[in-house]
C-alpha positions in Angstrom: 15.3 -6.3 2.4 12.6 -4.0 1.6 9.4 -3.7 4.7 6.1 -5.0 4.0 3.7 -2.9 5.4 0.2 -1.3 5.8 -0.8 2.1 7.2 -3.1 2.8 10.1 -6.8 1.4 9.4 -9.1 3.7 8.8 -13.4 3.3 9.5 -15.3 4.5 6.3 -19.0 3.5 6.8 -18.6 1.0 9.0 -15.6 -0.9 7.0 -12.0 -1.3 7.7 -10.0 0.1 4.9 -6.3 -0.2 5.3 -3.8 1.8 3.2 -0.2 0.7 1.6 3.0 2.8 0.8 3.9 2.1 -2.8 6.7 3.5 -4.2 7.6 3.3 -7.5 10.6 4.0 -9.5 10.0 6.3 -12.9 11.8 7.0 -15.8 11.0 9.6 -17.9 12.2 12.3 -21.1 11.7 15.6 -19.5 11.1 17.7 -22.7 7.7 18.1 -22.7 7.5 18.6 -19.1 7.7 21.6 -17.0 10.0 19.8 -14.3 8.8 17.0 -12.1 6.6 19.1 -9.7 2.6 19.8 -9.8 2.0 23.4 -11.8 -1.1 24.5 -12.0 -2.4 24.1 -15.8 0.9 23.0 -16.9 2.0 19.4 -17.8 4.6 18.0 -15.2 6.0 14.3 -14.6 3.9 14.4 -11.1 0.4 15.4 -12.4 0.9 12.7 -15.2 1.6 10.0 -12.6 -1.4 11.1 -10.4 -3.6 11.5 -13.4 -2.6 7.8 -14.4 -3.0 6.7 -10.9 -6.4 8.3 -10.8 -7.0 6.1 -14.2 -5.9 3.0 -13.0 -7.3 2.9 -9.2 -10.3 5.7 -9.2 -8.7 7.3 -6.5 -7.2 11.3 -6.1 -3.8 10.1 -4.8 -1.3 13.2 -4.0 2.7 12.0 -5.2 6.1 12.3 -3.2 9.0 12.3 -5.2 12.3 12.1 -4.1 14.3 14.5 -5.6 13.0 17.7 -8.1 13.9 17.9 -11.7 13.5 21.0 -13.7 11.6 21.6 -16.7 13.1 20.0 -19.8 15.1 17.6 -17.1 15.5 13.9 -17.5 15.4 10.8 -14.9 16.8 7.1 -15.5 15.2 6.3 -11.7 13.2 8.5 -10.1 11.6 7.7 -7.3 7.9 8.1 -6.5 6.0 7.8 -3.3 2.1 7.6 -2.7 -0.6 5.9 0.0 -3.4 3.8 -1.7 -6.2 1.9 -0.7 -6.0 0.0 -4.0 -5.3 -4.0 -3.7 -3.9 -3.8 -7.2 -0.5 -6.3 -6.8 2.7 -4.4 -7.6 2.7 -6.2 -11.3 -0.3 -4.9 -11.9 0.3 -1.4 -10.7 3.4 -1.9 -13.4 1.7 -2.5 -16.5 -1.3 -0.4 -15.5 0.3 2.6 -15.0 2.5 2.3 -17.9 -0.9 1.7 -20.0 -2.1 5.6 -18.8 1.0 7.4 -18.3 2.4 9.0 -21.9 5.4 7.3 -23.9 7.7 9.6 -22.5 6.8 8.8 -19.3 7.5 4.8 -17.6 7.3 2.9 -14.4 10.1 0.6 -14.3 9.3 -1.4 -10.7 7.4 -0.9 -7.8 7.8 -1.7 -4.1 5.4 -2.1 -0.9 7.3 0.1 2.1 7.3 0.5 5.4 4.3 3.3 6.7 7.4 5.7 8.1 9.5 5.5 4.3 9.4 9.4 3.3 10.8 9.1 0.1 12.7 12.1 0.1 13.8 12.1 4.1 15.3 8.8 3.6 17.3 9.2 1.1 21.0 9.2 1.3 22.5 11.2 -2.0 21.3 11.9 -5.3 23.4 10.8 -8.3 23.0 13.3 -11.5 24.9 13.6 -14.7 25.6 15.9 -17.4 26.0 14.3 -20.8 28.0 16.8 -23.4 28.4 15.9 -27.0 32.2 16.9 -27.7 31.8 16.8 -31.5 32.1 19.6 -34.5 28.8 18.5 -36.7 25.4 18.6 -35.1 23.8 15.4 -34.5 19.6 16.0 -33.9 19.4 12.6 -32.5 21.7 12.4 -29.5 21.1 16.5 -28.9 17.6 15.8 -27.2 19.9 14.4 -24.4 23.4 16.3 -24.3 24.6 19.9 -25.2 26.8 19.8 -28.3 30.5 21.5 -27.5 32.8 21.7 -30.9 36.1 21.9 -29.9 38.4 19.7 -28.0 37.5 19.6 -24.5 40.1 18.9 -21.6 39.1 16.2 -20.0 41.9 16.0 -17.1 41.4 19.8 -16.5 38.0 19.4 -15.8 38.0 16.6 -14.2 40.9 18.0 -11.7 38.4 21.0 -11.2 35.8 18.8 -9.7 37.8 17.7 -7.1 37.5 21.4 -5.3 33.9 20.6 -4.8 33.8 17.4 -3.2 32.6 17.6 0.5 30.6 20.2 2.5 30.6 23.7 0.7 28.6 27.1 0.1 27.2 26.4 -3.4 25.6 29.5 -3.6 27.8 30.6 -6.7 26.5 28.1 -8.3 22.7 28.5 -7.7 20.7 30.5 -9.6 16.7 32.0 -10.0 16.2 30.9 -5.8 15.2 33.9 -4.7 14.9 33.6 -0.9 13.3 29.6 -1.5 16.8 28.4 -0.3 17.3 28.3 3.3 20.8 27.1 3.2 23.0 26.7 0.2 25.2 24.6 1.5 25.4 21.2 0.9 27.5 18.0 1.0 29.2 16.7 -2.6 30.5 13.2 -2.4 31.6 12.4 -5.6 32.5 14.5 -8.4 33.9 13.6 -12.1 34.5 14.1 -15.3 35.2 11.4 -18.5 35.1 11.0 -22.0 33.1 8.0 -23.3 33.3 7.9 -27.2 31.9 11.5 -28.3 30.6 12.5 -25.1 32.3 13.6 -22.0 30.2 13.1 -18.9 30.2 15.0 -15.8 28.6 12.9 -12.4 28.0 14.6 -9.1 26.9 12.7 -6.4 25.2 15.0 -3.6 23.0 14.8 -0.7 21.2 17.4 -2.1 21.5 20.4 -5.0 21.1 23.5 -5.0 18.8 24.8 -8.2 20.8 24.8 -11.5 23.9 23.3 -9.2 24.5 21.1 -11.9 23.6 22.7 -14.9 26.0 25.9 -13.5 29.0 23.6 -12.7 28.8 22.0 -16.2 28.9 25.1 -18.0 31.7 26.3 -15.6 33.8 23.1 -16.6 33.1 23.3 -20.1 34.9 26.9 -19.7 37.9 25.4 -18.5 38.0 22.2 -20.7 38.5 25.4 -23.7 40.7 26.9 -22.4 38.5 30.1 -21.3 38.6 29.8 -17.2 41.3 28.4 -15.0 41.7 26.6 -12.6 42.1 29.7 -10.2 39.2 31.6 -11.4 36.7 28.5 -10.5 38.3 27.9 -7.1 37.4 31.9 -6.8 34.1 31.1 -7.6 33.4 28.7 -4.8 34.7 30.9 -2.6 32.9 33.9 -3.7 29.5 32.6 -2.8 27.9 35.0 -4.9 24.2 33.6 -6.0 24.2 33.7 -10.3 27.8 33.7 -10.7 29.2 30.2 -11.6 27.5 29.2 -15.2 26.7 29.5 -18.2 24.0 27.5 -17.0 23.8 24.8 -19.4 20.5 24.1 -21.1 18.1 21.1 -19.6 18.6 18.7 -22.1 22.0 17.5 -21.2 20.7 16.5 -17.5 19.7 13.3 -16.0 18.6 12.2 -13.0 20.4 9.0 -12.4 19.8 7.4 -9.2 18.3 8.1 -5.7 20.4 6.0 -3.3 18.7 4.6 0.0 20.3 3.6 2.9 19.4 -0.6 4.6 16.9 -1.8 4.2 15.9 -0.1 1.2 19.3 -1.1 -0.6 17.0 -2.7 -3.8 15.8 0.7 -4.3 19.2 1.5 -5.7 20.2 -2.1 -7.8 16.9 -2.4 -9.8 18.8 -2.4 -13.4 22.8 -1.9 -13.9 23.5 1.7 -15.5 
């Protein structure tokens, strides 16, 4: 069950004001966005939500968010973190939001957390997928959210690949642009896998964390070997190699998607709010 709570009470001229942790969860279309994280001068999902904050509440209110998506990047639940003083219920919060932020941009519930929730801290994994359109004739539509591949892709190859990254590896073949940002490029995979669903085939990692472009990198890896261009032995190579820049093609943005941020009890409702 998710906490009820208020933060420390502050004095401000004499008057008690108390502050809440909302959190909410966002969806959004990441083209027109350069990634999830404040820019300066450049539109992101995070100055969006604390410009429609700022809208809805009058207040300057500086965003958490629990895990950061690139420019051109999508999220189905992203989850968002802030202190207000605002008394605003959660419903309200909802449909006020949603009446300031963009139309590519939504607020799909909210929640009233414990003081101590740190939105990224907390979290367990981080579920992303790469959607790839598997067909010969271009399709505009279901392009803004997959990366069209014509020829037949082998699924069971690409799928056995994955298994080699499950658990705790060096991803640093498959990071790229970090410069010395990343302290460690090692982190824990615990689910992996690829599928076809009608025209698409879909590749899910599920990670405590990723390294930048981790995804994007494996993807274009995979694709690779689902044509028959890359073995098996050459990918195992490159997880071994460690060599910053080498897995890829990086695949562009648009095929990638933020799924789910998973939470451990008692913030299990964080992860169940709508079936994927």
């Amino acid at each position: 069950m998710i906490l009820s709570a208020v933060a420390d009470s502050e004095v401000e001229r004499g008057n008690p004001v108390t502050t809440t942790r909302m959190v909410l969860v966002v969806e959004y279309n990441g083209t027109n966005y350069y990634g999830s994280q404040w820019q300066t001068g450049l539109p992101t999902i995070q100055s969006e939500i604390e410009k429609a904050l700022r809208g809805l509440t009058g207040e300057t209110i500086r965003v958490a968010m629990a895990s950061r998506t690139d420019a051109g990047v999508h999220a189905q639940r992203q989850v968002v973190s802030f202190l207000t003083g605002s008394a605003l219920s959660r419903e309200t919060f909802i449909s006020g939001l949603n009446h300031y932020l963009p139309q590519d941009i939504a607020v799909k519930s909210t929640y009233i957390m414990d003081e101590f929730f740190e939105v990224r801290r907390i979290a367990m994994s981080r579920q992303y997928r790469y959607s790839i359109l598997n067909v010969g004739t271009r399709s505009p539509l279901r392009e803004s959210f997959a990366y069209r591949v014509v020829g037949t892709l082998d699924v069971d190859g690409m799928d056995q690949a994955c298994q080699a990254l499950v658990g705790e590896h060096d991803f640093a073949s498959f990071a790229s642009g970090i410069g010395g940002e990343e302290k460690s490029t090692v982190r824990r995979v615990y689910q992996a896998g690829v599928g076809r669903k009608g025209d698409f085939v879909v590749l899910d990692m599920v990670a405590n964390a990723f390294v930048r472009h981790q995804v994007r990198s494996t993807a274009g890896c995979l694709v690779s070997i689902g044509l028959g261009k890359m073995s098996l032995d050459e990918f195992y190579s490159i997880i071994e190699v460690k060599q910053p820049g080498l897995a890829g093609p990086t695949l562009p943005a648009c095929g990638l998607c933020l799924v789910r941020v998973n939470y451990p009890h008692p913030f299990e409702e964080l992860n169940d709010d709508e079936d994927l």
